[in-house]
C-alpha positions as CSV (number, residue, x, y, z in Angstrom):
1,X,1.7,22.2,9.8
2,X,2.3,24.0,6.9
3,X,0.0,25.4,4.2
4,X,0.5,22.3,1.4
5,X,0.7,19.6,3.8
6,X,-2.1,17.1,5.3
7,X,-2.9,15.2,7.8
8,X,-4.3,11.8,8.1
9,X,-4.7,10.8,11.8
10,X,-1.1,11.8,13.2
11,X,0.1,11.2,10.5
12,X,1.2,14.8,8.7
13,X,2.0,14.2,4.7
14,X,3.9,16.4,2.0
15,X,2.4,15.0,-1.0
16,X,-1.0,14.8,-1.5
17,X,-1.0,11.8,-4.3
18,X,-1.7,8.5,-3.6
19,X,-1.0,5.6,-5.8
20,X,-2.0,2.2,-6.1
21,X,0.0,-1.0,-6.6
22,X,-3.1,-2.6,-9.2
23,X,-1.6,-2.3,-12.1
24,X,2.1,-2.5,-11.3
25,X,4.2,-5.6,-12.1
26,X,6.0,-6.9,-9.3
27,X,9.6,-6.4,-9.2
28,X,12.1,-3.7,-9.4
29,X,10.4,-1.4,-11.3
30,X,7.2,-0.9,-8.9
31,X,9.8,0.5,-6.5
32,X,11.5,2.9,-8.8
33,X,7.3,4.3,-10.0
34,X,6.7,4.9,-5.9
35,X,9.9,6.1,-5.6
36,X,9.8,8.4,-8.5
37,X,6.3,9.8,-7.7
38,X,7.0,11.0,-4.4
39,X,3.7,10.0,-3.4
40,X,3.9,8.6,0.7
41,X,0.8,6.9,0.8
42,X,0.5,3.5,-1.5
43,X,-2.5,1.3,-1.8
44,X,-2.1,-2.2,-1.9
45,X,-4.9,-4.9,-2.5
46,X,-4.0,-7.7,0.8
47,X,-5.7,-10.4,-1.9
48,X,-1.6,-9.7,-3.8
49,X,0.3,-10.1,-0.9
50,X,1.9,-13.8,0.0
51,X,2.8,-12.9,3.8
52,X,4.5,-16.4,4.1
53,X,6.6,-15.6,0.7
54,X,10.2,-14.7,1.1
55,X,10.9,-14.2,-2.7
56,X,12.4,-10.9,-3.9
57,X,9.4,-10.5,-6.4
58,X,6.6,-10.1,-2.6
59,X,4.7,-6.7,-3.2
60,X,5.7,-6.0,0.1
61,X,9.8,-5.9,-0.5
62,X,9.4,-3.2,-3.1
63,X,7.5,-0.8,-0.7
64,X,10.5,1.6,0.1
65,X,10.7,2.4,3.1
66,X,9.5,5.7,5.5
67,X,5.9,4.5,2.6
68,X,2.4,4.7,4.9
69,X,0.3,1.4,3.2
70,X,-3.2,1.6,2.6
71,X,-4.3,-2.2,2.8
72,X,-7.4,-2.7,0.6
73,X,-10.1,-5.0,0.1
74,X,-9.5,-4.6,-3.6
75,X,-10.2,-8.3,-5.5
76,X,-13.4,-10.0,-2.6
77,X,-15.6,-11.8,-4.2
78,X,-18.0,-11.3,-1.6
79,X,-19.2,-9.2,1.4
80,X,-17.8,-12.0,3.9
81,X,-14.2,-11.9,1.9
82,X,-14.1,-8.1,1.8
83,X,-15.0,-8.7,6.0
84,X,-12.1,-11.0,6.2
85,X,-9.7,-9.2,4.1
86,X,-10.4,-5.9,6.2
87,X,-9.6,-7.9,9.7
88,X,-6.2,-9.1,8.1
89,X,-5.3,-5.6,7.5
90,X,-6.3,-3.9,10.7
91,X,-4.3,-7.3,12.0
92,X,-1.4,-6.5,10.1
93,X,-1.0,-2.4,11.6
């Protein structure tokens, strides 16, 4: 491992930043602000994604790809939600 880089479980990163998805539109542009901060590690709210949606304008299709997600429990209402929320996203890998 070299002297800049970290590791997060196996995982070994370059970049140190992490950014969040909260206050990025949906569409094209949210992949071009990932893209263009070289970050590797994006954190996503699960309460934004519509797993069932096959639109171009799902969170999830402007992830590029080789991007490590960091599901959150951004947006429960309550201790049970935020319970729920985390299940889906150690669920979803």
């Amino acid at each position: 491992m070299e002297k800049n880089e970290f590791k997060i479980g196996n995982k070994i990163f370059k970049s140190r930043l992490i950014i969040g998805t909260g206050k990025l539109p949906a569409g094209d542009i949210t992949r071009d602000v990932i893209a263009s901060s070289g970050a590797e590690i994006v954190t996503m709210a699960l309460r934004r994604v519509d797993f069932g949606e096959k639109q171009k304008d799902n969170i999830l299709r402007q992830i590029p790809d080789g991007i490590t997600l960091l599901p959150n429990t951004s947006g429960a209402r309550n201790a049970s939600e935020a319970v729920r929320i985390a299940n889906i996203a150690r669920a979803s890998g």
